[in-house]
PyMOL Python script that loads the backbone (N, CA, C, O; Angstrom):
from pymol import cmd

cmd.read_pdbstr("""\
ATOM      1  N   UNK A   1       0.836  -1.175   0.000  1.00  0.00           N
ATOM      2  CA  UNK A   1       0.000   0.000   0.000  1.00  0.00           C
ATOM      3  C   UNK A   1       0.884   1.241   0.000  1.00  0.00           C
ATOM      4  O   UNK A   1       1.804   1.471   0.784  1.00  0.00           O
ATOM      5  N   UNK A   2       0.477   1.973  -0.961  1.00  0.00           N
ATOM      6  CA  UNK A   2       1.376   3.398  -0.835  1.00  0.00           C
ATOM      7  C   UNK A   2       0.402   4.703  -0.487  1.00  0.00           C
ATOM      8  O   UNK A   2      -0.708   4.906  -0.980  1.00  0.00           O
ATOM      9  N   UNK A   3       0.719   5.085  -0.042  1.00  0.00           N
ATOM     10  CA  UNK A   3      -0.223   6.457   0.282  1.00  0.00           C
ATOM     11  C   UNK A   3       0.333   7.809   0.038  1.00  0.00           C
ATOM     12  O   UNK A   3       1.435   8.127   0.483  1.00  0.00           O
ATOM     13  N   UNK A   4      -0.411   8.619  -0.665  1.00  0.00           N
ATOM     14  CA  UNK A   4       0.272   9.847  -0.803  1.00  0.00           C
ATOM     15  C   UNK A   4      -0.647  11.075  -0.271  1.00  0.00           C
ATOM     16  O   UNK A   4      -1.862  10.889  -0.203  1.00  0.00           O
ATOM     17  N   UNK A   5       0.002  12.546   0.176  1.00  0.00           N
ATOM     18  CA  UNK A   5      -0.731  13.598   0.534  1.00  0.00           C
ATOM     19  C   UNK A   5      -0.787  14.543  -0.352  1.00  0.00           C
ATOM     20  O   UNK A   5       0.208  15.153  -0.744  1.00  0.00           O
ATOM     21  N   UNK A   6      -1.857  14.731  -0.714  1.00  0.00           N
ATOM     22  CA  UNK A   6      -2.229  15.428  -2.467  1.00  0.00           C
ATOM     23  C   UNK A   6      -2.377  16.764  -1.764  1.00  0.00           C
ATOM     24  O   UNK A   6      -3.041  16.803  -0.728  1.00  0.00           O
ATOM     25  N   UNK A   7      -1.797  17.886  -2.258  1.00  0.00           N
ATOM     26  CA  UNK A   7      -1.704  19.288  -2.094  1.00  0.00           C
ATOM     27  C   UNK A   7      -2.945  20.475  -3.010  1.00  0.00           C
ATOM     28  O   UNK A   7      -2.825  20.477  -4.235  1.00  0.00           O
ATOM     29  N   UNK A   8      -3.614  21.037  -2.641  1.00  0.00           N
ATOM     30  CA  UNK A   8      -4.352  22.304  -3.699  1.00  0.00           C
ATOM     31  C   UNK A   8      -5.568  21.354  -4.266  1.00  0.00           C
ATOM     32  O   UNK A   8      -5.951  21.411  -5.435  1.00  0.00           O
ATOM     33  N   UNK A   9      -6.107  20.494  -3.298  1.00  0.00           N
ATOM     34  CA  UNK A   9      -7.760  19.704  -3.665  1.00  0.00           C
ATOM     35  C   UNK A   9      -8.169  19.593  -2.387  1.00  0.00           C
ATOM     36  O   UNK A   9      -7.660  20.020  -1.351  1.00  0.00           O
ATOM     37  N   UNK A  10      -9.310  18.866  -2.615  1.00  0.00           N
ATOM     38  CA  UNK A  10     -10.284  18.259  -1.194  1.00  0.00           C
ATOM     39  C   UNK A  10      -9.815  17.396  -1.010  1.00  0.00           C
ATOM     40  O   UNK A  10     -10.644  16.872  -0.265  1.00  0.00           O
ATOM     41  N   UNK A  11      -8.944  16.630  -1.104  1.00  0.00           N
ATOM     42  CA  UNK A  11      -9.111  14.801  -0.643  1.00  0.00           C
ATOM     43  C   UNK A  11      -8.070  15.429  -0.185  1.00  0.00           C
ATOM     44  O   UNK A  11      -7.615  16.476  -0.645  1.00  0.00           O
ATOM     45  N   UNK A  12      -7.641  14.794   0.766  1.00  0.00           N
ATOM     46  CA  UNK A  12      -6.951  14.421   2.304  1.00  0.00           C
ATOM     47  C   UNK A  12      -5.407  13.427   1.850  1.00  0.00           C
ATOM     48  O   UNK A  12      -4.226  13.660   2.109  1.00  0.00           O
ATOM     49  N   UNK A  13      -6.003  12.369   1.148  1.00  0.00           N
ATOM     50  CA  UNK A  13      -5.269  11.149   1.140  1.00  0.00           C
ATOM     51  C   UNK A  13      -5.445  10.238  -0.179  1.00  0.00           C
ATOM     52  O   UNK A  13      -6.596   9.982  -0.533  1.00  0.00           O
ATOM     53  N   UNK A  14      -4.421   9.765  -0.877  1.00  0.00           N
ATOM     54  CA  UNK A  14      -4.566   9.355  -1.798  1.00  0.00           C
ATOM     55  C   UNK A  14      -3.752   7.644  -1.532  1.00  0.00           C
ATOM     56  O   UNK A  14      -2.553   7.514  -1.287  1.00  0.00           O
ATOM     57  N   UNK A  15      -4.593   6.660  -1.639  1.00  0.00           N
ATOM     58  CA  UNK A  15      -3.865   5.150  -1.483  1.00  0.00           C
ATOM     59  C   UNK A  15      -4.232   4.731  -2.627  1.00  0.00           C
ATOM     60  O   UNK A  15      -5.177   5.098  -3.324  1.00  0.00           O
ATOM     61  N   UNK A  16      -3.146   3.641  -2.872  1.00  0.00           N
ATOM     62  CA  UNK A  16      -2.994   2.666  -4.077  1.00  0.00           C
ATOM     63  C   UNK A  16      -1.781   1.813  -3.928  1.00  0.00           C
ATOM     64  O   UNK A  16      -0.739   2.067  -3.325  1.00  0.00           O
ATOM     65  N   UNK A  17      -2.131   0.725  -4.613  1.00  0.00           N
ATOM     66  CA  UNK A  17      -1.329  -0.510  -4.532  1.00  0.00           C
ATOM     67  C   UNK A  17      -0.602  -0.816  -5.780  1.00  0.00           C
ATOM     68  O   UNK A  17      -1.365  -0.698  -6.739  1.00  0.00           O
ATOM     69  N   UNK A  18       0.455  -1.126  -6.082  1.00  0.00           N
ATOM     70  CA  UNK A  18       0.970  -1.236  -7.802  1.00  0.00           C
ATOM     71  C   UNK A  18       1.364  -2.671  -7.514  1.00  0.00           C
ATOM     72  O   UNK A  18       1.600  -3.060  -6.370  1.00  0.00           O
ATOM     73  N   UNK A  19       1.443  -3.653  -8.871  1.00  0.00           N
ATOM     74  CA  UNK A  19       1.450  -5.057  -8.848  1.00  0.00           C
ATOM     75  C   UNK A  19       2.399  -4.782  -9.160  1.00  0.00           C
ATOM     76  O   UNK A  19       2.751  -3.616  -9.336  1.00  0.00           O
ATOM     77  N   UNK A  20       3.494  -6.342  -9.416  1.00  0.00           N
ATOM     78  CA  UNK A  20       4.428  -6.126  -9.883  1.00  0.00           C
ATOM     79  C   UNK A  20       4.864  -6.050 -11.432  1.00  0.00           C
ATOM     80  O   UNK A  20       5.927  -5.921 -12.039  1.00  0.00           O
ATOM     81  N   UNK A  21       3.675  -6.176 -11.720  1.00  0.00           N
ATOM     82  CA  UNK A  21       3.830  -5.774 -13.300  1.00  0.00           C
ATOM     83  C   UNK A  21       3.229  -3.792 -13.744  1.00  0.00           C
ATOM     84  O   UNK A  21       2.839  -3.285 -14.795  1.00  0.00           O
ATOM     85  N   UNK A  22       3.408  -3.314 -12.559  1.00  0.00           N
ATOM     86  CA  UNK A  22       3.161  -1.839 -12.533  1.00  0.00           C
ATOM     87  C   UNK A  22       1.975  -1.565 -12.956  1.00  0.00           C
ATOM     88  O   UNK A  22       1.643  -0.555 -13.576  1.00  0.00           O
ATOM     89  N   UNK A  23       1.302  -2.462 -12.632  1.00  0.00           N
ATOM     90  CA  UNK A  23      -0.577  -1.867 -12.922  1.00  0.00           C
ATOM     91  C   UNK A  23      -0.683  -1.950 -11.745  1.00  0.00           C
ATOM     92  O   UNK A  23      -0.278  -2.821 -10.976  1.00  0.00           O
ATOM     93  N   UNK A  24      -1.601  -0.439 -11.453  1.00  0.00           N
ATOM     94  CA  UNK A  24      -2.452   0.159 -10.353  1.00  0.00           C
ATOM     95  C   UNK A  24      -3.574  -0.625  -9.657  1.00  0.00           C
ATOM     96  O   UNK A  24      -4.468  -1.110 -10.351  1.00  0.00           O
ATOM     97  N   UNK A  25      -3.576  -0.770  -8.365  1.00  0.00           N
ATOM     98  CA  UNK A  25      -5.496  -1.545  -7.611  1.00  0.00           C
ATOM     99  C   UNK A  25      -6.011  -0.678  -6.719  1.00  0.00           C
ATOM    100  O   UNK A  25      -5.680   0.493  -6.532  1.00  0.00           O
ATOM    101  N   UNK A  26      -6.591  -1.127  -6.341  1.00  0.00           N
ATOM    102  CA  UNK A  26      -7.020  -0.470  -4.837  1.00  0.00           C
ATOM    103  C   UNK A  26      -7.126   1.191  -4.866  1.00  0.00           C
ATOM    104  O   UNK A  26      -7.478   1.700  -3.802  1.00  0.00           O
ATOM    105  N   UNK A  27      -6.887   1.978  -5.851  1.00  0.00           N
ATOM    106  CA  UNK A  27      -6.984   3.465  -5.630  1.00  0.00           C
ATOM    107  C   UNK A  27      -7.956   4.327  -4.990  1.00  0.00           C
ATOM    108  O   UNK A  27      -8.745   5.031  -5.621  1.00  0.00           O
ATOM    109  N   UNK A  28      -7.891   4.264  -3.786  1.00  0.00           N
ATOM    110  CA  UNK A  28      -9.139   4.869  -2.904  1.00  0.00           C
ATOM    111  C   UNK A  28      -8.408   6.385  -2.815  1.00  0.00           C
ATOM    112  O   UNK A  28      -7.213   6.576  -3.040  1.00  0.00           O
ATOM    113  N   UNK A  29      -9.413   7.451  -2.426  1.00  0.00           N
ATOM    114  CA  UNK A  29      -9.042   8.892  -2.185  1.00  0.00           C
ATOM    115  C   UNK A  29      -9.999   9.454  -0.535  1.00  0.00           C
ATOM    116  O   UNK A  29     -11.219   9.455  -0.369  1.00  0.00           O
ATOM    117  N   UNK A  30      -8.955   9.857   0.419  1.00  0.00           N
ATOM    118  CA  UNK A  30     -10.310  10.099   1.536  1.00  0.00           C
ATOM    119  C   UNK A  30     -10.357  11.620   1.464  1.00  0.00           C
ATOM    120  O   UNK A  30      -9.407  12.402   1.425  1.00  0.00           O
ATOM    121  N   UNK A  31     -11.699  11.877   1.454  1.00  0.00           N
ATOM    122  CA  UNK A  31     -11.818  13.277   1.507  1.00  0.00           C
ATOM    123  C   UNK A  31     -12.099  13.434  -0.119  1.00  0.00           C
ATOM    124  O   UNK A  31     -11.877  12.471  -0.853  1.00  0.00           O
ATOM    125  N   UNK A  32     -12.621  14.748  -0.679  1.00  0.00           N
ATOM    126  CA  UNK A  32     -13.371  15.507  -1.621  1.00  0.00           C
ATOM    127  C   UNK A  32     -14.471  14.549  -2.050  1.00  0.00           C
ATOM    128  O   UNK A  32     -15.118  13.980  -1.170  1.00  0.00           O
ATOM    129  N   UNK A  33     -14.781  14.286  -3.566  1.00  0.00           N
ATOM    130  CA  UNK A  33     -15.983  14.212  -3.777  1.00  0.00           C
ATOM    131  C   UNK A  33     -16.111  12.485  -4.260  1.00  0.00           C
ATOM    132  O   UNK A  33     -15.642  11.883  -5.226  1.00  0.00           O
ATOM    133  N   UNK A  34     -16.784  12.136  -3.354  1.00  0.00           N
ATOM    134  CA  UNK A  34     -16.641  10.799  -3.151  1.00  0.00           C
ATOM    135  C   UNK A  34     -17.082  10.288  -4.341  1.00  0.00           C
ATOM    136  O   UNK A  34     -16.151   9.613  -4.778  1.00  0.00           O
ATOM    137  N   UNK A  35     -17.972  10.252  -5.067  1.00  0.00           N
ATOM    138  CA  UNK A  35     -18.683   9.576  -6.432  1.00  0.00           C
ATOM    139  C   UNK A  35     -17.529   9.939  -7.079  1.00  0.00           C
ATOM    140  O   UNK A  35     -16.772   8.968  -7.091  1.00  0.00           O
ATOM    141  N   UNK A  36     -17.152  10.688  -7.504  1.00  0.00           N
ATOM    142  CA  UNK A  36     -15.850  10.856  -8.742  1.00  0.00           C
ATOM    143  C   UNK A  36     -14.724  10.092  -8.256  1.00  0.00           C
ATOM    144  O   UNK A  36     -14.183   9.202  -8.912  1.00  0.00           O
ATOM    145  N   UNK A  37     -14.305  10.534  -6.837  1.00  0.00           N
ATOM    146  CA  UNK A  37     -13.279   9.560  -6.909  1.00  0.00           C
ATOM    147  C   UNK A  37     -13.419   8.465  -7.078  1.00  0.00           C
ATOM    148  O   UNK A  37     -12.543   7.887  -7.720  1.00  0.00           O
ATOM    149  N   UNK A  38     -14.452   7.781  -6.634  1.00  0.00           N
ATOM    150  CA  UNK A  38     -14.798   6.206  -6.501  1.00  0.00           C
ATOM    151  C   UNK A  38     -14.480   6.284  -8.198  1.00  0.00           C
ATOM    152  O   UNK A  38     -13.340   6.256  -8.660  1.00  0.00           O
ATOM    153  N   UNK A  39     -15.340   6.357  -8.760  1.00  0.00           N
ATOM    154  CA  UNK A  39     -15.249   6.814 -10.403  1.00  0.00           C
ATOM    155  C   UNK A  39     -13.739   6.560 -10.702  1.00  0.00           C
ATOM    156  O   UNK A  39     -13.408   5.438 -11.087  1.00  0.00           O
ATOM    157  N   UNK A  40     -12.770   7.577 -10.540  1.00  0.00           N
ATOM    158  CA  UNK A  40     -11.495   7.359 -11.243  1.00  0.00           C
ATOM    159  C   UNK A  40     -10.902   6.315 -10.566  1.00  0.00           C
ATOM    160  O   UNK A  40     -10.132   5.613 -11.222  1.00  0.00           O
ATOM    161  N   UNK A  41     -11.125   5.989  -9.134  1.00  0.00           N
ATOM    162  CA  UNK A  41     -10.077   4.448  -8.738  1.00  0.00           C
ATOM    163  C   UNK A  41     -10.796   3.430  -9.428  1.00  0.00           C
ATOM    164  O   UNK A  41     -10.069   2.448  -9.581  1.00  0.00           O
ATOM    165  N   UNK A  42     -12.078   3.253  -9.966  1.00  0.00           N
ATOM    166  CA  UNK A  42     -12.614   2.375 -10.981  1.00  0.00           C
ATOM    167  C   UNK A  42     -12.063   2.031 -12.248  1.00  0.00           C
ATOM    168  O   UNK A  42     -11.887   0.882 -12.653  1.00  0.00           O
ATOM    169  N   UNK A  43     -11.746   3.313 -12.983  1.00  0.00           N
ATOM    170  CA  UNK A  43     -11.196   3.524 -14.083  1.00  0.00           C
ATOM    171  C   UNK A  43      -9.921   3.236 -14.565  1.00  0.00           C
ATOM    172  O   UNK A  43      -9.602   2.845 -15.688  1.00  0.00           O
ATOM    173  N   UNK A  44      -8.845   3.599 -13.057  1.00  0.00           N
ATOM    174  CA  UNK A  44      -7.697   3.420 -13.467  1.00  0.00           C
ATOM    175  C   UNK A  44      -7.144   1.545 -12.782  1.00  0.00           C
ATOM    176  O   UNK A  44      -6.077   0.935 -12.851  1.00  0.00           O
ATOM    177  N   UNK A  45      -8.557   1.188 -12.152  1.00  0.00           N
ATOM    178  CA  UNK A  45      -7.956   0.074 -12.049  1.00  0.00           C
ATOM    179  C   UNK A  45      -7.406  -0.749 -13.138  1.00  0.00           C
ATOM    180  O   UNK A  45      -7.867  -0.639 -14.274  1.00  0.00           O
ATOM    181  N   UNK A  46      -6.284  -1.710 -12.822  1.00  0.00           N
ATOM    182  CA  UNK A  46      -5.557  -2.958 -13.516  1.00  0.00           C
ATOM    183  C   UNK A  46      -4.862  -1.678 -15.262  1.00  0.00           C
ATOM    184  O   UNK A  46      -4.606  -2.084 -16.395  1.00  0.00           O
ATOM    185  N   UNK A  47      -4.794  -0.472 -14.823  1.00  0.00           N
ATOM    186  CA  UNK A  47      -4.078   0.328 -15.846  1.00  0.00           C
ATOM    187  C   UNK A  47      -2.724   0.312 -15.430  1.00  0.00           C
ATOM    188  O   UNK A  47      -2.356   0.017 -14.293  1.00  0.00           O
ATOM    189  N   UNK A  48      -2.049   0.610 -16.297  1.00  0.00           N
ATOM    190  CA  UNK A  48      -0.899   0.491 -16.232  1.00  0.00           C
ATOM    191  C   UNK A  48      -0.176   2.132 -15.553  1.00  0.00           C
ATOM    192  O   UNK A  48      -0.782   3.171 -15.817  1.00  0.00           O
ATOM    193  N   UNK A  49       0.891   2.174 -14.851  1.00  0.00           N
ATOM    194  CA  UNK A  49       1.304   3.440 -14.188  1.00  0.00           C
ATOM    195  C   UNK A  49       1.248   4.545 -15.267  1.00  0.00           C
ATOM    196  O   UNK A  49       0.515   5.527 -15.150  1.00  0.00           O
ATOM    197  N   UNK A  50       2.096   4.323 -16.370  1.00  0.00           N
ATOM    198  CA  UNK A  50       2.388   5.430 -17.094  1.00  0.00           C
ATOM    199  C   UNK A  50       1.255   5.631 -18.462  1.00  0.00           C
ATOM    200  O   UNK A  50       1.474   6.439 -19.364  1.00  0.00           O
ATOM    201  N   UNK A  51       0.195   4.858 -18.416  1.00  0.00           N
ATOM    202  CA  UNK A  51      -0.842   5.162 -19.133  1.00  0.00           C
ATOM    203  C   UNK A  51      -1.662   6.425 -18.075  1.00  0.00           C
ATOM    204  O   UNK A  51      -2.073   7.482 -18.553  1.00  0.00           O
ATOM    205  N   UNK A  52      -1.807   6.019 -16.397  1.00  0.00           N
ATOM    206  CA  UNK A  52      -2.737   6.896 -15.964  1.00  0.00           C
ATOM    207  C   UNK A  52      -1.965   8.075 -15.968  1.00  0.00           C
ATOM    208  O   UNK A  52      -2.489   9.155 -16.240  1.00  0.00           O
ATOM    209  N   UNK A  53      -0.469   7.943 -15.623  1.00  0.00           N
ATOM    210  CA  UNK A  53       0.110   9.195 -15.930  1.00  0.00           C
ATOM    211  C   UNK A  53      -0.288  10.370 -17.361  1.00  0.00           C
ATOM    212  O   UNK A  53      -0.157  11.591 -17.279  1.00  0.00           O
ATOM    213  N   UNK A  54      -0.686   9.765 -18.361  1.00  0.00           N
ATOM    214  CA  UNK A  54       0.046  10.389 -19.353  1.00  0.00           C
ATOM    215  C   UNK A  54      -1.734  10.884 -19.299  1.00  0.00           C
ATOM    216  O   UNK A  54      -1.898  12.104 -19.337  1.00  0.00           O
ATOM    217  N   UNK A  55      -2.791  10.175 -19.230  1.00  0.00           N
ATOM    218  CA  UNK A  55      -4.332  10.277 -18.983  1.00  0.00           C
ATOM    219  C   UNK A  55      -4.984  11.324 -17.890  1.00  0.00           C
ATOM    220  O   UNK A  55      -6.142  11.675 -18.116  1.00  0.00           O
ATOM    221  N   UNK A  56      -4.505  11.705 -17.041  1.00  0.00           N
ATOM    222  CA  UNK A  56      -4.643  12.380 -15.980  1.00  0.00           C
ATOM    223  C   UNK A  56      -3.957  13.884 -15.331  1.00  0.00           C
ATOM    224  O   UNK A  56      -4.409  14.789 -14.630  1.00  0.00           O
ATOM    225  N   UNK A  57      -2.697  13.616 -15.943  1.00  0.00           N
ATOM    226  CA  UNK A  57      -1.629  14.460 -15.771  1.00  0.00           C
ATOM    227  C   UNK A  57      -2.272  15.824 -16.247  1.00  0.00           C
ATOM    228  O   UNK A  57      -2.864  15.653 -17.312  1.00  0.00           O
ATOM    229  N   UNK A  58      -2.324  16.824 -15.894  1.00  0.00           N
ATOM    230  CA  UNK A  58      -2.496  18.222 -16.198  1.00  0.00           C
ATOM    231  C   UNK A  58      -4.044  18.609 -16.077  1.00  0.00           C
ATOM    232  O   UNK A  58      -4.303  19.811 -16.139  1.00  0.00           O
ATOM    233  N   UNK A  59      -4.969  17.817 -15.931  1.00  0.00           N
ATOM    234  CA  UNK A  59      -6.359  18.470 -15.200  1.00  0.00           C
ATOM    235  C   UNK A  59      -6.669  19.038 -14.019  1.00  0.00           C
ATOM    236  O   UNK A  59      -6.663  18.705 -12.834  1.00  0.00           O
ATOM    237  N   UNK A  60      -7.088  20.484 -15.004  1.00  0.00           N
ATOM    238  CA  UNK A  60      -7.657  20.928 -13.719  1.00  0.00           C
ATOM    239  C   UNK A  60      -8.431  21.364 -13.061  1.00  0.00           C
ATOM    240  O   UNK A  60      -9.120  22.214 -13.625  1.00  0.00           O
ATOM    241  N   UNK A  61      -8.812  21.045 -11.411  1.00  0.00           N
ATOM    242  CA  UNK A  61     -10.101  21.164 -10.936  1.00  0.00           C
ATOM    243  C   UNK A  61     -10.902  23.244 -11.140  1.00  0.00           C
ATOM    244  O   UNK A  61     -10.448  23.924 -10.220  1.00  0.00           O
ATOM    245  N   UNK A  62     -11.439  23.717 -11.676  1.00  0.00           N
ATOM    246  CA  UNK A  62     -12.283  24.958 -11.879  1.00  0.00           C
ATOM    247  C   UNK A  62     -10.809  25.676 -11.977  1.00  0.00           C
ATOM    248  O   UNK A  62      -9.888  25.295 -12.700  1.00  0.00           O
ATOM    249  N   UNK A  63     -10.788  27.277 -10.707  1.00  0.00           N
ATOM    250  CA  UNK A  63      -9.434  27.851 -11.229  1.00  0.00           C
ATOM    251  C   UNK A  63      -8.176  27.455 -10.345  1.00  0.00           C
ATOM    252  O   UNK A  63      -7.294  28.221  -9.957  1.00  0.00           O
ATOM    253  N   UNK A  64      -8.291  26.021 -10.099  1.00  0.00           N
ATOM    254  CA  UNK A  64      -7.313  25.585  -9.309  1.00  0.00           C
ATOM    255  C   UNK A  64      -5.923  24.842 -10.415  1.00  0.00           C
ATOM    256  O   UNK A  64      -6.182  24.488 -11.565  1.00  0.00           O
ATOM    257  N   UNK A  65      -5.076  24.765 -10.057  1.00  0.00           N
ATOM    258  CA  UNK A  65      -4.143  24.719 -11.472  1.00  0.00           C
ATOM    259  C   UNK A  65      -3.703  23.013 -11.196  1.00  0.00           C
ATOM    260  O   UNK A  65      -2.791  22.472 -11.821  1.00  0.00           O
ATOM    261  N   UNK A  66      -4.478  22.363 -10.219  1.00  0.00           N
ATOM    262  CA  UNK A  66      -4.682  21.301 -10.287  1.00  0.00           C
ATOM    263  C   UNK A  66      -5.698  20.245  -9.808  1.00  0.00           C
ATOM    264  O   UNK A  66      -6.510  20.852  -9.110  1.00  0.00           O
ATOM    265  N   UNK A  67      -5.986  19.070  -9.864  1.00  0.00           N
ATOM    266  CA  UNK A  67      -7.130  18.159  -9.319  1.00  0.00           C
ATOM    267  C   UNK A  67      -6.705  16.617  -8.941  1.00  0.00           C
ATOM    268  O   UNK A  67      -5.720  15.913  -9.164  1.00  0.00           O
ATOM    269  N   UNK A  68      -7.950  16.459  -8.254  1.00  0.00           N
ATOM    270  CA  UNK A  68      -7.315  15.098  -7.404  1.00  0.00           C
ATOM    271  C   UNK A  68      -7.076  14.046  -8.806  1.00  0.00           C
ATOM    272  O   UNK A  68      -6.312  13.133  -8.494  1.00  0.00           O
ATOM    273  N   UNK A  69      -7.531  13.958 -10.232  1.00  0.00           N
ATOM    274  CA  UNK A  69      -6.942  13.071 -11.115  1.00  0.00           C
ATOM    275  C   UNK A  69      -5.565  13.403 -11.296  1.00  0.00           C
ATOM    276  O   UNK A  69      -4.675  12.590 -11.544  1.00  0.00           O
ATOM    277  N   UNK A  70      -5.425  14.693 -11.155  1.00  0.00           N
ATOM    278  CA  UNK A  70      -3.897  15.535 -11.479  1.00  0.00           C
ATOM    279  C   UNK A  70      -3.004  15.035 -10.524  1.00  0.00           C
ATOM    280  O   UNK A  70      -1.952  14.463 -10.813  1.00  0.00           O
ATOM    281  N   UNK A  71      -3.527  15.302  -9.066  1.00  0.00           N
ATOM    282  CA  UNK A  71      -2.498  14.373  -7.840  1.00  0.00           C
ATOM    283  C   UNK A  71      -2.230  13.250  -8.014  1.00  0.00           C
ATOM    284  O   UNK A  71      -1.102  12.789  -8.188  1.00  0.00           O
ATOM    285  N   UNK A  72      -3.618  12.468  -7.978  1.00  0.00           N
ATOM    286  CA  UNK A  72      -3.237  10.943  -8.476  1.00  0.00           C
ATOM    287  C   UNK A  72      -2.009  10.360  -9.509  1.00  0.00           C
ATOM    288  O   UNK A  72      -1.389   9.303  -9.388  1.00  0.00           O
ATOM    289  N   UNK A  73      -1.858  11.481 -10.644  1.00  0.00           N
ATOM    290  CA  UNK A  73      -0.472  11.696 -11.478  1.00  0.00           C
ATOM    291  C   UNK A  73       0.155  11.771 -11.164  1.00  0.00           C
ATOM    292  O   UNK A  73       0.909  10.842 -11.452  1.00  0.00           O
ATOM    293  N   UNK A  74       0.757  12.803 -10.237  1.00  0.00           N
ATOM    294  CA  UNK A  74       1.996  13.276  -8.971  1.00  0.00           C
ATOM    295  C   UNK A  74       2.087  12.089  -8.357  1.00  0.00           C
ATOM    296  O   UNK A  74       3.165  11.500  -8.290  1.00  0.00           O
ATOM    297  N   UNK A  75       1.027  11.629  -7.867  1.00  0.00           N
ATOM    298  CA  UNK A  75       1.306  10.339  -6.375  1.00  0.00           C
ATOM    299  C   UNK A  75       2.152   9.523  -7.665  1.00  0.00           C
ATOM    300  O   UNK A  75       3.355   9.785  -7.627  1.00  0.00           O
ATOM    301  N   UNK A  76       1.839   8.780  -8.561  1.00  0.00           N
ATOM    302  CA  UNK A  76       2.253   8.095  -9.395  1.00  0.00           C
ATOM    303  C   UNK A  76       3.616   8.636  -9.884  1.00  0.00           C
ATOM    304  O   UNK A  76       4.547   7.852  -9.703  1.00  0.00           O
ATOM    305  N   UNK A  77       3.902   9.734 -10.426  1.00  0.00           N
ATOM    306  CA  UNK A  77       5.577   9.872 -10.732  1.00  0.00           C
ATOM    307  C   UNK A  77       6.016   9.771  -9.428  1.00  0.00           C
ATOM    308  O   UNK A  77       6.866   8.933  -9.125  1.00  0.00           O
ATOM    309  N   UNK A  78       5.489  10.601  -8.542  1.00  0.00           N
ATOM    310  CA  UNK A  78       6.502  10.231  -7.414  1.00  0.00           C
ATOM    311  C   UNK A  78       6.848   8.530  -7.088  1.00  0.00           C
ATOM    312  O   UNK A  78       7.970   8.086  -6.845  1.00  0.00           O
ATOM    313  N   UNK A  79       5.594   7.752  -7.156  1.00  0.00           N
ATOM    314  CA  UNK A  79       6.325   6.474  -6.667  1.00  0.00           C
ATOM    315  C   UNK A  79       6.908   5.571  -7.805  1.00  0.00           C
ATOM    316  O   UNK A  79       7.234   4.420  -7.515  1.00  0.00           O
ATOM    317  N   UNK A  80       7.064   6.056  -9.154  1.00  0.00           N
ATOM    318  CA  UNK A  80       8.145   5.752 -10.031  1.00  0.00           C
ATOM    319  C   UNK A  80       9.679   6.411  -9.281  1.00  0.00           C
ATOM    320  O   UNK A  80      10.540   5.783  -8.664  1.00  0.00           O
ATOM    321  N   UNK A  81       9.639   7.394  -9.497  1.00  0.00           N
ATOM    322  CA  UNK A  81      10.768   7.924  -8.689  1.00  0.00           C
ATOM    323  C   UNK A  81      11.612   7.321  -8.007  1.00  0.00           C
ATOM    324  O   UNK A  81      12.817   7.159  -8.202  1.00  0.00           O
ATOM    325  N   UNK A  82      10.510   6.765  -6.651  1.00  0.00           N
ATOM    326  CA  UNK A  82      11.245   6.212  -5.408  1.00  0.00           C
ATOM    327  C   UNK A  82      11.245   4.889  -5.569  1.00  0.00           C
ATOM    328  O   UNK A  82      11.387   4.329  -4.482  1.00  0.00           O
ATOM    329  N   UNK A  83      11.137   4.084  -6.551  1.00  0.00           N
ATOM    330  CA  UNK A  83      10.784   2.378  -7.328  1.00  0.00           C
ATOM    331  C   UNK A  83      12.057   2.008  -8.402  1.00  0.00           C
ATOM    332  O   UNK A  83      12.049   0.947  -9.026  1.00  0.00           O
TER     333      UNK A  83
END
""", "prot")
cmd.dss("prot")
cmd.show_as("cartoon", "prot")
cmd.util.cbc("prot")
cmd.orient("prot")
């Protein structure tokens, strides 16, 4: 389980699990808007890291210059990074 703290959204907390073939499970978000997130940890399940990266990366929530799909990107390079 990796958990990350997403900065400039509502959600609190961002968890996810990567297999060892670098596809994403488990992507739960605590905090902001629960139907969407449920929604994108649906979506990006059994995807591969650098597909949700490249899918997610740069949206953003109204005039905020980023969103919890956008963090979910961040959480993800970062744990390429440290992998």
């Amino acid at each position: 389980m990796n958990t990350y703290f997403p900065r400039g959204v509502c959600s609190r907390r961002i968890i996810f699990d990567v297999a060892d073939d670098g596809t994403l499970h488990n992507v739960s978000f605590e905090g902001g808007c629960n139907g969407n997130l449920q929604g994108i940890g649906a979506l990006v399940e059994g995807m591969e890291i650098e597909d949700a990266i490249e899918r997610l990366s740069g949206i953003h929530c109204g005039f905020k210059g980023t969103s919890c799909p956008d963090q979910l990107a961040q959480a993800l390079i970062q744990y390429q990074e440290e992998h």
